[in-house]
C-alpha positions in Angstrom: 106.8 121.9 29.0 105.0 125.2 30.8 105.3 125.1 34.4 101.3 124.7 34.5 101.6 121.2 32.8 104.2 120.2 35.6 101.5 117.5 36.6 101.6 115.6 33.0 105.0 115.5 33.4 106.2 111.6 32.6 106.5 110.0 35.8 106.2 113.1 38.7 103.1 111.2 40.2 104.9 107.9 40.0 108.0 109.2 41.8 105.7 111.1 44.2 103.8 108.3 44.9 106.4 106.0 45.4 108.3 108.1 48.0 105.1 108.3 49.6 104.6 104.5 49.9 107.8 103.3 51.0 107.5 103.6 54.3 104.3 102.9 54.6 105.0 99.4 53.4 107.2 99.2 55.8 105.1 99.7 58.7 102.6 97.7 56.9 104.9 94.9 56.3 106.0 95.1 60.2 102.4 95.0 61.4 101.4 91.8 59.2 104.4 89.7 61.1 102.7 90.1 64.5 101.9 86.4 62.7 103.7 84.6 61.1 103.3 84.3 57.8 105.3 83.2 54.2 106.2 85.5 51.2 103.4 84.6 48.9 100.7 84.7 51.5 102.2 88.2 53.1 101.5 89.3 49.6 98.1 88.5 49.0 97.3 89.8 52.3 98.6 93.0 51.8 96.5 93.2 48.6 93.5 91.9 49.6 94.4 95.2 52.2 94.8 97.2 49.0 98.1 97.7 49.4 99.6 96.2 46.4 103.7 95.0 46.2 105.2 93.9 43.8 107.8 90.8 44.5 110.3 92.8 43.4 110.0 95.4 45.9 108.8 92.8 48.8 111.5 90.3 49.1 114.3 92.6 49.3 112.2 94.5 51.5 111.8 91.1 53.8 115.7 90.8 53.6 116.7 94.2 54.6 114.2 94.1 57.8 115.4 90.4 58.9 119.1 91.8 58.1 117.9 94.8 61.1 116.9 92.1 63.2 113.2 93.5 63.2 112.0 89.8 61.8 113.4 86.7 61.9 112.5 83.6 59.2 112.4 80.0 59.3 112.7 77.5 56.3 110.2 74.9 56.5 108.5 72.7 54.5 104.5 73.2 53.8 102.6 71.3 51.1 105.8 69.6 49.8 107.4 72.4 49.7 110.5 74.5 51.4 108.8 77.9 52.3 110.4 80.8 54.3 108.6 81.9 57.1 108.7 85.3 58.5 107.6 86.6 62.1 108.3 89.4 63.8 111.3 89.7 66.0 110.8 91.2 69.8 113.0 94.3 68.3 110.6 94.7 65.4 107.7 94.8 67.6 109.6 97.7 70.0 110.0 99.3 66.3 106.5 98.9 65.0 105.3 100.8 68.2 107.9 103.7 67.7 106.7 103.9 63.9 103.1 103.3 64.7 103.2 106.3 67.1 105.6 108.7 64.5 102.8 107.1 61.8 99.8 108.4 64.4 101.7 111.8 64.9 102.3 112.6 61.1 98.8 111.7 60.4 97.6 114.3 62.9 99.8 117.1 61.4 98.8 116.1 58.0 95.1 116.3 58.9 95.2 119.9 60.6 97.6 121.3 58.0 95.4 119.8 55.0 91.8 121.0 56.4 93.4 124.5 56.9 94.6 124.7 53.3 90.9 123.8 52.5 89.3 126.0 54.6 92.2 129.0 53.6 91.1 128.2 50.6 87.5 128.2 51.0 87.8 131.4 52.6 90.2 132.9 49.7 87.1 131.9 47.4 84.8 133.2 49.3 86.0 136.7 50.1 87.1 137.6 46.8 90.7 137.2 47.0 
């Protein structure tokens, strides 16, 4: 493949994308425990959000936070059924406020460095070069 057809490249968006999205879920994930909530009904939140996770990716996701001690889950029975609750843990809130503000400070950056590419570029156009 030429280096212009880098983009059609099988699975560089993909990738890209999910780099880009793993720790946003994270901090999405985190935020949605301020209540507590079960597996299947943190996932359909999280869509209806348009944020959509695969089971795959959530429940080890869920394990890995509880195993930092940023949420903590209960088994308890719901509609006849043993269910695992989740809820954030005092440390995961302290951490969802560090990542909120790193999340707030990123998305600054990114906003100034992205409209000067546009306008660098509008001005690039404009002039000629």
């Amino acid at each position: 493949m030429t280096h212009g057809n880098r983009l059609l490249e099988p699975g560089l968006f993909d990738n890209l994308r999910l780099e880009l999205r793993r720790g946003s879920l994270t901090v999405a994930v985190l935020a949605a425990l301020r209540v507590e909530q079960y597996g299947y009904t943190l996932r359909r939140m999280l869509e209806d959000k348009g944020l959509f996770v695969e089971e795959g990716t959530l429940y080890p996701l869920l394990r890995r936070l509880e195993s930092q001690r940023l949420l903590t889950s209960e088994w308890r029975e719901q509609d006849k059924r043993a269910k695992r609750f989740y809820h954030l843990s005092p440390d995961g809130a302290r951490m969802l406020d560090l990542l909120v503000a790193e999340w707030q400070a990123i998305d600054r950056s990114l906003t100034g460095i992205l409209s000067e590419s546009h306008h660098g570029s509008a001005r690039s156009l404009s002039s000629g070069r």
